[in-house]
C-alpha positions as semicolon CSV with decimal commas, in nm:
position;residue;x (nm);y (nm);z (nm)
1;X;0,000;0,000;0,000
2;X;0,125;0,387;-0,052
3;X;0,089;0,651;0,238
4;X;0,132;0,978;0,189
5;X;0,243;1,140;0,556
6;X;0,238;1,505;0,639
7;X;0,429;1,650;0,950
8;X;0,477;1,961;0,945
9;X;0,662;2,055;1,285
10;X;0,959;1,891;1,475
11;X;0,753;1,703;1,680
12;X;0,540;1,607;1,393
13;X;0,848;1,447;1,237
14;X;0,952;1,251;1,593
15;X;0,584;1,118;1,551
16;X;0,571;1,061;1,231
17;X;0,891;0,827;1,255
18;X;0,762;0,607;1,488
19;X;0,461;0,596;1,339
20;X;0,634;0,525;0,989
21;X;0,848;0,220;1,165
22;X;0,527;0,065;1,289
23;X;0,382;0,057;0,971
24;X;0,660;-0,081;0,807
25;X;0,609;-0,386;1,047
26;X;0,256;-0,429;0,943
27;X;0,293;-0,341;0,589
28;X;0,636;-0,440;0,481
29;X;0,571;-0,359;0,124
30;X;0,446;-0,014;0,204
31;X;0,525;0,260;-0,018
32;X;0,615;0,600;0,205
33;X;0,644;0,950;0,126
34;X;0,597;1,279;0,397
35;X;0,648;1,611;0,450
36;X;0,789;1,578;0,722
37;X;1,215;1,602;0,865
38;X;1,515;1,374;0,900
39;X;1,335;1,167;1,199
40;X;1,081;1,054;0,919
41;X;1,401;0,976;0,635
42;X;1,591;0,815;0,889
43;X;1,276;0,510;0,877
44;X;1,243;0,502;0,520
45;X;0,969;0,770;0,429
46;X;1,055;0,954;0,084
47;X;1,125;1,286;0,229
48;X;0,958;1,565;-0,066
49;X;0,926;1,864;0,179
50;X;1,111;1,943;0,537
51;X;0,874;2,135;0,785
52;X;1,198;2,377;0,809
53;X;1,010;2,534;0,525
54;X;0,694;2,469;0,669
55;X;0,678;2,630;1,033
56;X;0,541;2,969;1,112
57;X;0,450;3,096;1,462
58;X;0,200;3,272;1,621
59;X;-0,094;3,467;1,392
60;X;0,102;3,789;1,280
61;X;0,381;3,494;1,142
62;X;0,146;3,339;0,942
63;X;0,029;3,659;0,770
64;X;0,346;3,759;0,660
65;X;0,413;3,449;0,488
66;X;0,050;3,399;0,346
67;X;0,206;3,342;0,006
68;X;0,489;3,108;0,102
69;X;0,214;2,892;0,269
70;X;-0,038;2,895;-0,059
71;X;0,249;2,792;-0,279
72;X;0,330;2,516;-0,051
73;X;-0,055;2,391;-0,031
74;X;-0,062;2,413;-0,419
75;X;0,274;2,228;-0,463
76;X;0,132;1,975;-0,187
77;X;-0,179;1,861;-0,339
78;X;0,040;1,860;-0,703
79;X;0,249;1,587;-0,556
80;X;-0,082;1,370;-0,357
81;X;-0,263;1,409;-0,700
82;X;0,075;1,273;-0,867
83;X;0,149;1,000;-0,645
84;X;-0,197;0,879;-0,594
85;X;-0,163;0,735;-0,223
86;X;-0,410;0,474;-0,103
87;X;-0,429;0,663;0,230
88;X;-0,309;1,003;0,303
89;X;-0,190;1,021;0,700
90;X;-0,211;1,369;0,846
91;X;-0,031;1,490;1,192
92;X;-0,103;1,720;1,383
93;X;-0,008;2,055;1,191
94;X;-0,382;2,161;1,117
95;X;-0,355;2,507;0,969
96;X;-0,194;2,368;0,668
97;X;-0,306;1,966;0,706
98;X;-0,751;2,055;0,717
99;X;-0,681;2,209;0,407
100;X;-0,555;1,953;0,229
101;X;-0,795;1,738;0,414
102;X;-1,075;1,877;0,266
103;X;-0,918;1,899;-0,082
104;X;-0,841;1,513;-0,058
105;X;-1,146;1,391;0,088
106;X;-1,336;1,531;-0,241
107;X;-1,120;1,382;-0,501
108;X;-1,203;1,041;-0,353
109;X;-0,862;1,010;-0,086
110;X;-0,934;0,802;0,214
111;X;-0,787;1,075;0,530
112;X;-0,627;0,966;0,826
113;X;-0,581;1,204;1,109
114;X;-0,299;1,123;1,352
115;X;-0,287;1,398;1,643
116;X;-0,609;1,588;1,641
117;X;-0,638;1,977;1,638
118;X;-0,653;2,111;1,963
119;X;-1,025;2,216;1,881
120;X;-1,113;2,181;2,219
121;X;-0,895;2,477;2,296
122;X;-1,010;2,693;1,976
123;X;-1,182;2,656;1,654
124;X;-1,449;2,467;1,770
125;X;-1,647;2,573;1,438
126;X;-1,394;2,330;1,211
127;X;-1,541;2,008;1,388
128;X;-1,857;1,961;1,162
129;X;-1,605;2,009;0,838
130;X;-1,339;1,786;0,989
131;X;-1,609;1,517;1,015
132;X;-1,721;1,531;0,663
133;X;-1,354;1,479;0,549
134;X;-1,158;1,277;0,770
135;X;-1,239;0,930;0,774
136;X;-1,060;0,816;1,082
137;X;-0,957;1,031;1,381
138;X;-0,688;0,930;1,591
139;X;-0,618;1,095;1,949
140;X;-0,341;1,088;2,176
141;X;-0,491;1,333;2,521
142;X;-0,714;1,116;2,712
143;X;-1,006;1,353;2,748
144;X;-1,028;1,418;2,397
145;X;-1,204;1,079;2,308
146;X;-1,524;1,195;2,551
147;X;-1,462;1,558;2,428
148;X;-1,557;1,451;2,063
149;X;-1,841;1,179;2,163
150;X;-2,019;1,368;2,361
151;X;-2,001;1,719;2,201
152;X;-1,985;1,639;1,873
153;X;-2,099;1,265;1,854
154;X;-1,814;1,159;1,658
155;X;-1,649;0,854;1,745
156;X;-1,243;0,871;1,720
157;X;-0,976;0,633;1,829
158;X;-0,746;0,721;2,151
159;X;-0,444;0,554;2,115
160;X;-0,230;0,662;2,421
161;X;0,054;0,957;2,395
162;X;0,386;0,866;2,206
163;X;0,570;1,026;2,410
164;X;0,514;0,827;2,670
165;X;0,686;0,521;2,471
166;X;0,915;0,784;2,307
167;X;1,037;0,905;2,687
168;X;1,061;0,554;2,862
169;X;1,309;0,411;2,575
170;X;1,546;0,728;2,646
171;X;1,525;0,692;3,010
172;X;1,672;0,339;2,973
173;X;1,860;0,332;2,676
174;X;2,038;0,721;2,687
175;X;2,398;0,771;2,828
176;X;2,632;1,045;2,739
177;X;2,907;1,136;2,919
178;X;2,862;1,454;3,196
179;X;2,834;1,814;3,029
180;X;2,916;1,951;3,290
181;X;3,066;1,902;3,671
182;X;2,826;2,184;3,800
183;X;2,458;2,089;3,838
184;X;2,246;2,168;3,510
185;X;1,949;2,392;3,415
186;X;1,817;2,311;3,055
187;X;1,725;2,588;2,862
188;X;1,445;2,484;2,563
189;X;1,389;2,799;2,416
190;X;1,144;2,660;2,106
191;X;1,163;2,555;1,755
192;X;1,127;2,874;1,546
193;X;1,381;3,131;1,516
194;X;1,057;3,355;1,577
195;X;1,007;3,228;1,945
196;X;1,388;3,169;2,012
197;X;1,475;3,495;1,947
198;X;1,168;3,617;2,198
199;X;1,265;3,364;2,520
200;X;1,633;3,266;2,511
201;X;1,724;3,644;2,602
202;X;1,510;3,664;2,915
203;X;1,624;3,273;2,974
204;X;1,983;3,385;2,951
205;X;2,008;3,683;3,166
206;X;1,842;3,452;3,474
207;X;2,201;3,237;3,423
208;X;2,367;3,559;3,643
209;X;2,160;3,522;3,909
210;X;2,299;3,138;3,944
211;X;2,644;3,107;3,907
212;X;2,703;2,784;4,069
213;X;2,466;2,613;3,800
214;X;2,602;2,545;3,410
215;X;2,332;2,665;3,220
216;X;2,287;2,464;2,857
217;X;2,087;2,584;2,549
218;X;1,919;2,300;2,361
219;X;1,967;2,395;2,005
220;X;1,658;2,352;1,741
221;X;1,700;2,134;1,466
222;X;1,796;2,293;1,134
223;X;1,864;2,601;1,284
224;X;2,227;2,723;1,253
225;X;2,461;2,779;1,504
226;X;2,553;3,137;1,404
227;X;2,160;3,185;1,491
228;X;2,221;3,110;1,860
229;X;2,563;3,233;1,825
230;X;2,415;3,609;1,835
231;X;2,214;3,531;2,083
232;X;2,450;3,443;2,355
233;X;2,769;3,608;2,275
234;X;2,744;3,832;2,580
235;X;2,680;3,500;2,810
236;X;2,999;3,290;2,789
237;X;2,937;3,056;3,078
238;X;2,589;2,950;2,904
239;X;2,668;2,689;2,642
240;X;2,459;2,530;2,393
241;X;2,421;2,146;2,255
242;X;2,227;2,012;1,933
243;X;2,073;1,692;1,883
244;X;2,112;1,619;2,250
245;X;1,810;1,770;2,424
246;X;1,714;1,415;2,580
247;X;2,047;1,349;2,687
248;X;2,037;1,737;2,839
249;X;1,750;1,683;3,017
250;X;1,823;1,340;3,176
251;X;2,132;1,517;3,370
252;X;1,924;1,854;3,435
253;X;1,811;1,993;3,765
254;X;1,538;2,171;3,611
255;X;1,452;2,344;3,278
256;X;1,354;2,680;3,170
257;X;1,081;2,515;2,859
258;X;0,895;2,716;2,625
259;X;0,500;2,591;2,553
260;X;0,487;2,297;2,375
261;X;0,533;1,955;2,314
262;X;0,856;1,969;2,517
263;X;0,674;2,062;2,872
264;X;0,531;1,725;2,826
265;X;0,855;1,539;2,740
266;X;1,064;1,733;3,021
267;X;0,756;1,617;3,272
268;X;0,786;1,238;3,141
269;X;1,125;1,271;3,189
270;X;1,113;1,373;3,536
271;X;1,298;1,714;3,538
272;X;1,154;2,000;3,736
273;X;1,077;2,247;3,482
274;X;0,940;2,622;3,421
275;X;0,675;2,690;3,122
276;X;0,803;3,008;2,956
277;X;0,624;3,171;2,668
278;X;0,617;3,518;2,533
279;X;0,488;3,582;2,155
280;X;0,434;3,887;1,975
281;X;0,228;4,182;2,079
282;X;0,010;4,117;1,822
283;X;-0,036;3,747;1,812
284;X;-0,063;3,727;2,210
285;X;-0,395;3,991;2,213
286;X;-0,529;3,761;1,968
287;X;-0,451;3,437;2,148
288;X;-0,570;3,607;2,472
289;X;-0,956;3,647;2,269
290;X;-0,991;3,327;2,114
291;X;-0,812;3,056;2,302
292;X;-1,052;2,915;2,572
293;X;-0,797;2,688;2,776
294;X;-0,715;2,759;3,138
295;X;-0,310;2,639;3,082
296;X;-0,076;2,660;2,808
297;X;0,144;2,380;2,929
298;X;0,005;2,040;2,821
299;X;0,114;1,890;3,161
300;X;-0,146;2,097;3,293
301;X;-0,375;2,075;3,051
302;X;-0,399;1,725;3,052
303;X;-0,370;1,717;3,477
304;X;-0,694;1,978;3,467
305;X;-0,484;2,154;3,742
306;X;-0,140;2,373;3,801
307;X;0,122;2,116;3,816
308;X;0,392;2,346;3,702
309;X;0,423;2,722;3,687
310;X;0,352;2,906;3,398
311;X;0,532;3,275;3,305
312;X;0,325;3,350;3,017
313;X;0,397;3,717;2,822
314;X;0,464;4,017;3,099
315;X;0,497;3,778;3,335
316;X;0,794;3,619;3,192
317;X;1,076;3,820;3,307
318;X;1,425;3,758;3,436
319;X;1,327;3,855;3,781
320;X;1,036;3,616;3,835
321;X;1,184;3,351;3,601
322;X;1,461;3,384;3,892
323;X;1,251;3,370;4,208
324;X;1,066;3,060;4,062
325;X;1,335;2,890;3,957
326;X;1,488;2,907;4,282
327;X;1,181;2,808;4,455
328;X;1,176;2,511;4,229
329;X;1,610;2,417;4,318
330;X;1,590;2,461;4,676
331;X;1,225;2,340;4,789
332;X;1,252;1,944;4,818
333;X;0,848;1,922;4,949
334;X;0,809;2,136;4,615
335;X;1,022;1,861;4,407
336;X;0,862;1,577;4,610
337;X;0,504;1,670;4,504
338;X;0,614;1,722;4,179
339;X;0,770;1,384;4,063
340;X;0,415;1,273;4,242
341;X;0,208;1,475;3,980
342;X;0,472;1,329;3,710
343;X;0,416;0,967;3,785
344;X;0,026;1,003;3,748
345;X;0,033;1,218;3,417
346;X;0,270;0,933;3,299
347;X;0,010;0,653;3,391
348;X;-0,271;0,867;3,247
349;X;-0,118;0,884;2,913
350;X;-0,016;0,516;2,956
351;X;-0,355;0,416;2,959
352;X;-0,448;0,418;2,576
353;X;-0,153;0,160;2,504
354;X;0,179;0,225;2,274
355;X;0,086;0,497;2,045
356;X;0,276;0,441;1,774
357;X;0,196;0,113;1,730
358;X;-0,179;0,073;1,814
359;X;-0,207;0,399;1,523
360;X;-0,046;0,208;1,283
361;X;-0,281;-0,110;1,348
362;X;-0,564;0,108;1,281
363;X;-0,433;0,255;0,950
364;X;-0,310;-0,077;0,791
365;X;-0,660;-0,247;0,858
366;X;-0,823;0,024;0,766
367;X;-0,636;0,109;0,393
368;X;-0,655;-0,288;0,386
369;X;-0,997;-0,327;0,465
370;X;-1,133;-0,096;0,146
């Protein structure tokens, strides 16, 4: 059988590999070809776009680069229309991927979605339309499956979180040696060039205030060195690794993490961590009228309660990035309680089963069933 997978986002791409492995154990004849990044290559996928070219941030972003994204859309459906996939496997990434759900679903293209759009947070008005055109719906937050059956009487598939899989096999598998003989504070300033450039400054001048720590930037992906370079020539105590964030984290004391995917992989790894975020003027008024979540941080989102502190626009400064972060380092009832909350958020998402695999169960039988 052919797939056709589309990632569009770093994390996307970490999904979208594991998720390409396990259907290369069901379906060792399949056919693969993504937008997606080197995670995705690595299994076997024909990479035809990388979501380097793909990711824009926040809502002022994506205006500026309206055209970039319509040229990528038309180049998209192009190639699907080309290769003629017997099941086209979205993830996550739903500004771009709804579109070309919709497009697919009327030229007769059975629609996958792996990693549904956080709908419940915003957006609510694209459930009825994602109905009509996605044939199966695949979800990885446990109180999404109830969220969609009894709002919107649509049944979808929860499959567990594959991160939880994804963080287990690094915490018994990873080893590196020691970056550093002081104790460690992470620093995962984001993705995007757009958000880097917006946290790791505030993230950096809190490394004065705590100069018997090493404080280590987790580089991005793709983005160059020179990048982060700028950024922290007037810190040179703070150093930086790529390709290593795991590794980072596993000998960390506690993180400074932008919003994201990567408060949930710090918390399944165990490190006490800070949520930072801080977007643009602009695209944080208009987040602040139309988002209708209580957290930003998935951790809390998916605990339904404050499990770890959130410094979200004004309030993310050096000074109270500072006091928190030294409330977090020296309070052991603090750390205690913590690890507590971690070990239930990991059996929560443990509940569904392995992610990766139980998805790609329900895509082979279903492209095989038609």
């Amino acid at each position: 059988m052919k797939y056709y997978l589309i990632a569009g986002e770093a994390s996307g791409d970490l999904h979208g590999s594991n998720l390409v492995r396990e259907i290369r154990k069901k379906d060792p004849g399949a056919a693969l070809r993504c937008w997606g990044g080197d995670k995705m290559q690595a299994e076997g996928a024909e990479l035809v776009k990388h979501y380097r070219e793909l990711a824009f941030m926040g809502f002022a972003e994506v205006l500026l680069n309206l055209r970039t994204i319509f040229r990528n859309l038309a180049f998209c459906k192009e190639d699907i229309s080309a290769w003629q996939p017997d099941v086209l496997v979205l993830i996550d990434y739903p500004g771009f991927n709804l579109r070309i759900a919709k497009w697919a679903k009327a030229r007769g293209i059975r629609v996958v979605y792996y990693i549904s759009p956080q709908v419940w947070a915003w957006k609510e008005n694209r459930v009825p339309s994602m109905k009509k055109c996605i044939d199966r719906m695949l979800v990885i937050l446990p109180f999404e499956k109830d969220y969609f059956r009894t709002k919107w009487n649509w049944e979808v598939s929860y499959v567990g979180h594959p991160l939880v899989e994804e963080t287990e096999a690094i915490r018994q598998k990873e080893s590196s040696p020691p970056f550093s003989q002081k104790p460690i504070i992470a620093l995962l300033p984001g993705s995007r060039r757009q958000e880097i450039s917006k946290k790791l400054p505030v993230m950096l001048e809190t490394s004065r205030h705590f100069p018997e720590y090493q404080f280590i930037v987790a580089r991005a992906p793709g983005t160059d060195a020179a990048f982060y370079d700028c950024l922290m020539q007037a810190y040179p105590a703070v150093t930086s690794v790529n390709n290593q964030t795991y590794a980072l984290l596993l000998q960390a004391k506690a993180a400074l993490v932008t919003s994201g995917t990567a408060t949930l992989e710090t918390a399944l790894l165990g490190v006490p961590e800070l949520v930072c975020y801080k977007g643009s003027p602009l695209s944080y008024q208009i987040a602040k009228r139309v988002i209708k979540v209580k957290f930003i941080s998935l951790v809390n989102l998916i605990m339904d309660r404050l499990v770890v502190k959130e410094l979200i626009q004004d309030a993310f400064t050096v000074e109270n990035v500072t006091t928190e972060l030294r409330l977090l380092l020296e309070d052991k009832n603090r750390q205690k309680v913590l690890q507590e909350d971690y070990h239930q958020l990991r059996e929560l998402l443990r509940s569904g089963g392995h992610a990766s695999a139980k998805a790609a169960a329900i895509i082979t039988e279903f492209v095989s069933a038609q």
